[in-house]
C-alpha positions in Angstrom: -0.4 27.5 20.4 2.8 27.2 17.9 3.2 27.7 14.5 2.7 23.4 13.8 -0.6 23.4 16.4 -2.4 26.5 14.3 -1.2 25.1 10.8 -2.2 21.7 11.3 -5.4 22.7 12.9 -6.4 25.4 10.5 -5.6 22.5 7.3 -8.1 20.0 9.5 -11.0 22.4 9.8 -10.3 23.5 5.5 -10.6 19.7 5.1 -13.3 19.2 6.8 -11.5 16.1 9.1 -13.1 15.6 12.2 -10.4 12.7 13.6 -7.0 11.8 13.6 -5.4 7.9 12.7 -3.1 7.1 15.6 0.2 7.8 13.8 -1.2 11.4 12.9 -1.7 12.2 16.4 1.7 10.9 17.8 3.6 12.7 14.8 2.1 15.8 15.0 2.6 15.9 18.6 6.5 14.6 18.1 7.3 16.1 15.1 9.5 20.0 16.8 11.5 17.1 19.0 14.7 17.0 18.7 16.4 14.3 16.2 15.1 12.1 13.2 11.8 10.6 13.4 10.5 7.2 12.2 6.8 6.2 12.0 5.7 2.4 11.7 1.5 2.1 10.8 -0.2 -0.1 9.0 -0.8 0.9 5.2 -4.2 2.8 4.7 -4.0 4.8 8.0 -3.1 8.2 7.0 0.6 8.2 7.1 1.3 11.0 4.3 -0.6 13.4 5.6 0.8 12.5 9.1 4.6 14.0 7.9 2.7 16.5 5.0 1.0 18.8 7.6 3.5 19.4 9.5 6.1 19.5 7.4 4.0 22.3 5.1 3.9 24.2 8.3 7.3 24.6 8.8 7.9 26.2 5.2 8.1 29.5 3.9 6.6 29.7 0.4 7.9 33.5 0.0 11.3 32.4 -0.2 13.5 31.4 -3.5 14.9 28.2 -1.8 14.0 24.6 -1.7 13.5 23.9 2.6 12.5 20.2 2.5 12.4 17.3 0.2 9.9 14.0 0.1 11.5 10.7 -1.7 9.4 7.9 -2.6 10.9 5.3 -4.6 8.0 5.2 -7.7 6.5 7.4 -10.3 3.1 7.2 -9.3 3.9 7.7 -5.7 5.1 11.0 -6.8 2.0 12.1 -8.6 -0.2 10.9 -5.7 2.0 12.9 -3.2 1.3 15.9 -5.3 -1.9 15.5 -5.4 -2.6 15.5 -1.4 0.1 18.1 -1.5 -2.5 20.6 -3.6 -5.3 19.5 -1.4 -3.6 21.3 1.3 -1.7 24.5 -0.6 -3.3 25.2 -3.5 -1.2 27.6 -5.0 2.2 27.6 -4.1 5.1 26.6 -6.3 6.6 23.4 -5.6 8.7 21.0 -8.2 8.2 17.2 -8.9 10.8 15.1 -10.4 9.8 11.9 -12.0 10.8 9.6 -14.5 10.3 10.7 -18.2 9.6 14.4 -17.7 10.3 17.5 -19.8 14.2 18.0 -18.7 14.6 21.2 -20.6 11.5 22.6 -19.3 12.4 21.4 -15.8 16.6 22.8 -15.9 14.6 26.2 -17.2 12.5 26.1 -14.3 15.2 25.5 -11.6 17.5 28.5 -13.2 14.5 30.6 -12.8 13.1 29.9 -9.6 14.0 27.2 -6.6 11.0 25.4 -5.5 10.4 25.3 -1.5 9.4 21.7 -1.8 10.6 19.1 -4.4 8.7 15.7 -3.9 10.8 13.2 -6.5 12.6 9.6 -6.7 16.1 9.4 -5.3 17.3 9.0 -8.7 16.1 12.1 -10.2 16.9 14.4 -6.9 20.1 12.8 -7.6 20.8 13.8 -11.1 19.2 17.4 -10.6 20.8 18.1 -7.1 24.7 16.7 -8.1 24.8 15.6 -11.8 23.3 19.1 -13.5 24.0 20.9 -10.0 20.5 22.6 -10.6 19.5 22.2 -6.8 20.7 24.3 -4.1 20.4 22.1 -0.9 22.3 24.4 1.1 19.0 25.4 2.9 17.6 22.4 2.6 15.9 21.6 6.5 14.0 18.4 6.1 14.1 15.4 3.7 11.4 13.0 4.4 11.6 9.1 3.1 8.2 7.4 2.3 8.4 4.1 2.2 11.4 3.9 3.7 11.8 0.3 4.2 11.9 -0.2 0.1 15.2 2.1 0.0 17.0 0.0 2.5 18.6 -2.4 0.0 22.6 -1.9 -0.2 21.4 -0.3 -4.0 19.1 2.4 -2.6 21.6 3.0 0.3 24.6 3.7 -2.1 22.0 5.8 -3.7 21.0 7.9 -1.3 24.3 8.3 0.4 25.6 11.4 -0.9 22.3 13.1 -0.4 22.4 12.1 3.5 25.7 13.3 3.5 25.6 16.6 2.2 22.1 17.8 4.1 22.1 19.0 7.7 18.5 18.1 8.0 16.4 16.7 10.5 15.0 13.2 8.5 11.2 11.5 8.9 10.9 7.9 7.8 7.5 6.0 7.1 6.6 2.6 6.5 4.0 -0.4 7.2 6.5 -2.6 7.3 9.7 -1.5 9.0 11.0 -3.8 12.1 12.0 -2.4 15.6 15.3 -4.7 14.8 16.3 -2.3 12.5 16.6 1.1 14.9 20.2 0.2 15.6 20.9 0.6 11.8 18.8 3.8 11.4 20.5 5.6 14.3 23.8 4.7 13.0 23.4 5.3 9.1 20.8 8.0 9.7 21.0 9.4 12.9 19.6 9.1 16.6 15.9 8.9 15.9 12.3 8.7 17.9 10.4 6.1 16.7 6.5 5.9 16.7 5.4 2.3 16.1 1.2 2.3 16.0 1.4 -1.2 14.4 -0.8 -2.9 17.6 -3.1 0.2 17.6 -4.7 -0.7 14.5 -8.7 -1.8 14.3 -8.6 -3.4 10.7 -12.3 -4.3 9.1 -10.2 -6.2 6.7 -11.4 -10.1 6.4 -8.7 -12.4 4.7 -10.3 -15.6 3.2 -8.3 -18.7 1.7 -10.2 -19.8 -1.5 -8.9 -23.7 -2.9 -8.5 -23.8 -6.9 -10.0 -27.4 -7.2 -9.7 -26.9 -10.2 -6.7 -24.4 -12.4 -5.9 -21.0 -11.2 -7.2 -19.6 -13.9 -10.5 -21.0 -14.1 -11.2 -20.8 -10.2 -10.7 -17.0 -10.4 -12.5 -16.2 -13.7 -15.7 -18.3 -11.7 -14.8 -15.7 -8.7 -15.5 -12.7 -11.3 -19.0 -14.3 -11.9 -20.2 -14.2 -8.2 -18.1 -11.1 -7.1 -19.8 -8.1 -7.9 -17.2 -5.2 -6.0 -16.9 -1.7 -6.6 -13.6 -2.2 -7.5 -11.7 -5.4 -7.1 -8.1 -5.4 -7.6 -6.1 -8.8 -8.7 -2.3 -9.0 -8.1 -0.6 -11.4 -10.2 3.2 -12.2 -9.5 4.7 -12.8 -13.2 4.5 -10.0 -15.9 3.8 -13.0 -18.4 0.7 -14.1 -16.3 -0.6 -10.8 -15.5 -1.4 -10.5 -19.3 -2.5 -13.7 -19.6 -4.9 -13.1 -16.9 -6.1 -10.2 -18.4 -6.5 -11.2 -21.7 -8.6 -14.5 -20.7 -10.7 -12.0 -18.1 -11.1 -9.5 -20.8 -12.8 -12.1 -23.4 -15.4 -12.4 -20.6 -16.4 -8.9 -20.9 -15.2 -7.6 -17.6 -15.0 -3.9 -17.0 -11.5 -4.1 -16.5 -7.9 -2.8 -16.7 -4.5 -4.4 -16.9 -2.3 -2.2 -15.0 2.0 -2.4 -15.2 5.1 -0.9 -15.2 5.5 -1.5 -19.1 2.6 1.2 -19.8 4.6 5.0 -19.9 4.6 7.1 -17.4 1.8 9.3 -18.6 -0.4 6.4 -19.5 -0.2 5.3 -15.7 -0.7 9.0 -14.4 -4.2 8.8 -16.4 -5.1 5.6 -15.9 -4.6 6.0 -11.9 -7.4 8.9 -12.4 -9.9 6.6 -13.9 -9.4 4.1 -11.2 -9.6 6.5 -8.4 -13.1 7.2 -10.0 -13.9 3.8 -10.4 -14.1 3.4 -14.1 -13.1 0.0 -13.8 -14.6 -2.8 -11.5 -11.4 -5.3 -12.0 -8.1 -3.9 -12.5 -5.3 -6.4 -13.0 -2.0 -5.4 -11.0 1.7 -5.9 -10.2 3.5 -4.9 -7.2 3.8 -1.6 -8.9 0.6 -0.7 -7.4 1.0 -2.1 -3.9 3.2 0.4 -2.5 1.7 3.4 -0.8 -1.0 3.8 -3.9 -3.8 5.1 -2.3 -6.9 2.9 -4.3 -10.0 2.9 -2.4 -10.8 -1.5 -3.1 -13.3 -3.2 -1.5 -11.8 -6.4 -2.5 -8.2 -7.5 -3.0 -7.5 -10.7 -4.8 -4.3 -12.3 -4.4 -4.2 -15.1 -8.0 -0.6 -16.3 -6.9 1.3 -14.9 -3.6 4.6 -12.3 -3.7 8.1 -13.9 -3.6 8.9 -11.5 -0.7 6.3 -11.6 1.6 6.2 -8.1 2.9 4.5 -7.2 -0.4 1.9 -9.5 0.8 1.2 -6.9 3.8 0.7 -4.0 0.8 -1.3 -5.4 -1.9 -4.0 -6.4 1.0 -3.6 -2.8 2.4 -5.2 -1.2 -0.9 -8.5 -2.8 0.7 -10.1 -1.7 4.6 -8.3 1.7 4.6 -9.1 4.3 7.1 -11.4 2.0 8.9 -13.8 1.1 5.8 -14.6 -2.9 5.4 -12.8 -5.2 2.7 -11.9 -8.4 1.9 -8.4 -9.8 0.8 -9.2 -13.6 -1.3 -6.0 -15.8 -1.7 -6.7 -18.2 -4.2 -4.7 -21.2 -2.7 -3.3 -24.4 -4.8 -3.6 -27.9 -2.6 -1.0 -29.0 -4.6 1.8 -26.0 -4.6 3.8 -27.0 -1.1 6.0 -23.6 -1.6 2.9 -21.8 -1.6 1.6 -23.8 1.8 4.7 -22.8 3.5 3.9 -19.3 2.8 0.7 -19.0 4.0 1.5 -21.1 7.2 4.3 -18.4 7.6 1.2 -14.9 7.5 -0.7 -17.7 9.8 2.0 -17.7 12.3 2.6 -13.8 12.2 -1.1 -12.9 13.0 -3.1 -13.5 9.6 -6.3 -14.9 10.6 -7.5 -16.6 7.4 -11.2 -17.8 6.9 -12.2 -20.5 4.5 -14.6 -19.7 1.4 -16.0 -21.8 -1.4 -17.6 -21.2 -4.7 -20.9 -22.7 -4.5 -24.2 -23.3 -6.9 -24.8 -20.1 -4.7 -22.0 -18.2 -5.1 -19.1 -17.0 -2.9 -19.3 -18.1 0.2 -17.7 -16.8 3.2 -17.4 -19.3 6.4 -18.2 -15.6 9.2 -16.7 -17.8 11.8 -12.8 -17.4 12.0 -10.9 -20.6 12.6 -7.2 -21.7 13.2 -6.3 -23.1 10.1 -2.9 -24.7 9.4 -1.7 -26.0 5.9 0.6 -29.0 5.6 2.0 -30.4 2.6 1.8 -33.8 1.5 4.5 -35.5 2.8 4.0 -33.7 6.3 0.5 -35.0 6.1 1.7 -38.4 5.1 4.3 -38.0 8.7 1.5 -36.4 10.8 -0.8 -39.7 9.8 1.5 -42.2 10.9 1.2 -40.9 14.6 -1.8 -41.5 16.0 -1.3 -38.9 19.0 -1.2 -35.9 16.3 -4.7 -34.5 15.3 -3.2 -31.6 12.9 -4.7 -32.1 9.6 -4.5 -30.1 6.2 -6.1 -27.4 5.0 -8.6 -29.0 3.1 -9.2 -32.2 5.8 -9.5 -29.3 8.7 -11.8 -30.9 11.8 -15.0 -29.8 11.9 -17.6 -28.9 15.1 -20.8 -31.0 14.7 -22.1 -27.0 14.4 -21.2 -25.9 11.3 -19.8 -22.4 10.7 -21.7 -19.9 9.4 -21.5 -18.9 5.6 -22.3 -15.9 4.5 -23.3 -15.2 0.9 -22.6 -12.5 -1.5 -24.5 -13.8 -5.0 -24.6 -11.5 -8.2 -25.2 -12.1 -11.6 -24.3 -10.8 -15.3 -27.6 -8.2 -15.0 -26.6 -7.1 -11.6 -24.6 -3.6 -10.9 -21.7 -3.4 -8.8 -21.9 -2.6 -5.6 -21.5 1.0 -4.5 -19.3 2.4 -1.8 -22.9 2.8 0.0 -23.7 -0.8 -0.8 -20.4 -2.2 0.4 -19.6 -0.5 3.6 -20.5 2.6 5.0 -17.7 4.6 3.5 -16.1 7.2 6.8 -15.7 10.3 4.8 -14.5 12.6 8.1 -11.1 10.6 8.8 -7.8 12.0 6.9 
C-alpha cells in the first residue's frame, strides 16, 4: 500500500466516512500520475477533500518549508478551507493569507518559521511570495486552484502568471463548472493535464421549481416566507441595492433572518458564516459572494431575480441537495421580463428540469410530476399563434393532460417551527 493509500485511508476511518463521491475516488486513485490534474463535479460532492487528502499526505510537517499551496479566489473560501484542513491535521502549523489580516504579525511569522501549507487568494500569495519576498517557493511541490474556472479571466491570468512561472510544481484544478472545450487552453497555459470529468455521474435529489410573481417580486416572495418553513432557506438577490431592500422589507416581517454581503468586513463574515453553519438563521439573504464553493448545508435555495452570467446560476442552486441530501431550488419567474424568459429557456435547453409551483389558500404547492416546460415571450407567442400547425405555448398557457399533475403541499404557519434536518430529509452523515 503507498504512502497516499495508508494516509487517505487512515484520515477516512478518523472521520468516520464510510463512502467516497465519484470525484474522490478517481482523484485519489489519479492523483501520483504523472502531469497536472483537473477535476470537473458538480458543486456539493466532496471536491475539497478530494485534492486535501491527498495532498496532506504528500507533506512533511517536520520541515521549515512551505511544499504546496491551495488558491481560491475569496476570503471566506479561505476560512472554510482551513477549517476542513484542521479536521484532518489538527496540529500542525500551516499559514492563511486573506484579506484584512494582521501583516506585521503575519511578515513576523514568515521570518520565524515557513509554513508547509499556505491556503490564501492569489493576490495575497502574490504580495507575500514577490512583493515582501517573505515566501520561499523554491520547494514549493504542488499548488492547487479551487475554483479554477473563476481565475480564468485575462485579470486572474495576468495574476497568477508569475506564480505559474516561477514553481516547478505539479498543478490540481477544480471546478463545477469548467468545459472539456477549454483542455486545449489548460495544457498549453498550464501544462499537459489528466482530466476527471464526473459531471454525468451525479444522482442530484435537488427539485428545481419555477414559481410566477402574479403579482411584484417582492410581494410574491415575502408570501413564499409565510408557507415555507425550511431549516435554512437561502435567497440570492442579483443587485447590492435590492439585496437590502429585500432584507429590510423581510426583516419588518419578523423573519429569523440575516442579510449577508461583501460590504460587511472580513471578520463580521468569518462569524456570521459560523452562525449560519449552526443554523441560527432560517432566511439568510445573499449575493454571489456566497455561491462559490461555500459549503452551507440549505434545504431550500431561492433564486428572487436570476445571475447576469449564468454559470452562477449552477452555484447558488448547489448550496441546496449536497452530498446526496434532498432540496429545492424556487425561481421566482416574471411573465412579463422577456430577458429573464430567455434565460430560463437557455438552463431548460442544458438539462434543467423545472417543475411548476403555485402559492395557494393552501400554501406552496409543488406540481411532483416533472414536465417539459418552454417559456416564450410575447411577441413569440403572438408569432407561434398565427400558425395554426404550432402547439408551443407559454409558460403560463402550458397544455394540460385531462389528469392533472400531482401537487404536493408543504403548509406552515406563524406558530409552526422550522423544519429540522430530520424533518426535511434524512440528512447522510457517513459521506465526506
Amino acid at each position: 500500500m503507498s504512502q497516499l493509500q495508508n494516509y487517505v485511508q487512515k484520515k477516512i476511518a478518523q472521520l468516520k466516512f464510510r463512502t467516497l463521491t465519484p470525484i474522490q475516488k478517481e482523484v485519489f486513485q489519479q492523483f501520483e500520475k504523472s502531469g497536472n490534474l483537473v477535476g470537473i463535479a458538480p458543486t456539493g460532492t466532496g471536491k475539497t477533500f478530494a485534492y486535501l487528502l491527498p495532498l496532506l499526505s504528500q507533506i512533511d510537517f517536520q520541515k521549515n518549508f512551505c511544499q504546496a499551496i491551495i488558491l481560491v479566489p475569496t476570503n471566506d473560501l479561505v476560512f472554510q478551507v482551513w477549517e476542513m484542513f484542521k479536521q484532518i491535521e489538527k496540529n500542525h502549523f500551516i499559514k492563511i493569507l486573506y484579506g484584512g489580516m494582521d501583516k506585521q504579525k503575519t511578515l513576523d511569522q514568515f521570518t520565524k518559521k515557513q509554513p508547509s501549507l499556505i491556503i490564501a487568494t492569489p493576490d495575497k500569495i502574490l504580495e507575500y511570495a514577490f512583493k515582501l519576498k517573505k515566501i520561499n517557493l523554491k520547494y514549493v511541490s504542488y499548488l492547487v486552484l479551487d475554483e479554477a474556472d473563476m481565475m480564468f479571466d485575462q485579470a486572474f491570468l495576468t495574476m497568477l502568471e508569475p506564480l505559474i512561472n516561477h514553481l516547478n510544481a505539479k498543478i490540481l484544478l477544480f471546478s463545477a463548472t469548467l468545459k472539456l472545450e477549454m483542455k486545449p487552453f489548460i495544457n498549453r497555459y498550464f501544462g499537459k493535464a489528466n482530466f476527471i470529468d464526473v459531471l454525468n455521474q451525479n444522482d442530484s435529489k435537488c427539485n428545481f421549481f419555477l414559481l410566477e410573481t402574479k403579482i411584484s417580486r417582492l410581494q410574491t416572495l415575502i408570501k413564499l416566507t409565510k408557507v415555507l418553513n425550511p431549516y435554512l432557506a437561502l435567497i440570492f438577490v442579483s443587485n447590492k441595492k435590492e439585496q437590502e431592500l429585500v432584507f429590510q422589507t423581510l426583516n419588518s416581517e419578523k423573519l429569523n433572518m440575516l442579510n449577508y454581503n461583501s460590504s460587511l468586513s472580513v471578520q463580521q463574515r468569518k462569524k456570521q458564516l459560523k452562525l449560519i453553519h449552526k443554523l441560527k438563521y432560517q432566511y439568510v439573504i445573499v449575493s454571489d459572494i456566497a455561491s462559490r464553493g461555500i459549503d452551507f448545508d440549505a434545504s431550500c435555495v431561492i433564486h428572487y431575480n436570476l445571475p447576469t452570467q449564468m454559470e452562477f446560476f449552477y452555484h447558488r442552486s448547489g448550496r441546496t441537495a449536497r452530498m446526496g441530501k434532498k432540496g429545492e431550488v424556487i425561481v421566482l419567474s416574471d411573465p412579463k421580463d422577456n430577458k429573464e424568459k430567455e434565460k430560463i429557456n437557455k438552463l431548460i435547453q442544458a438539462g434543467v428540469n423545472f417543475q411548476k409551483a403555485f402559492l395557494a389558500k393552501e400554501g406552496f404547492e409543488r406540481e411532483t410530476q416533472k414536465t417539459n416546460l418552454k417559456i416564450t415571450s410575447k411577441s413569440q407567442t403572438q408569432q407561434l399563434n398565427h400558425k395554426k400547425s404550432n402547439k408551443t405555448k407559454s409558460f403560463s398557457e402550458t397544455k394540460t393532460t385531462k389528469k392533472h399533475p400531482k401537487k404536493s403541499r408543504f403548509v406552515s404557519n406563524k406558530n409552526s417551527k422550522p423544519k429540522t434536518k430530520k424533518q426535511f430529509g434524512k440528512k447522510q452523515k457517513n459521506k465526506l
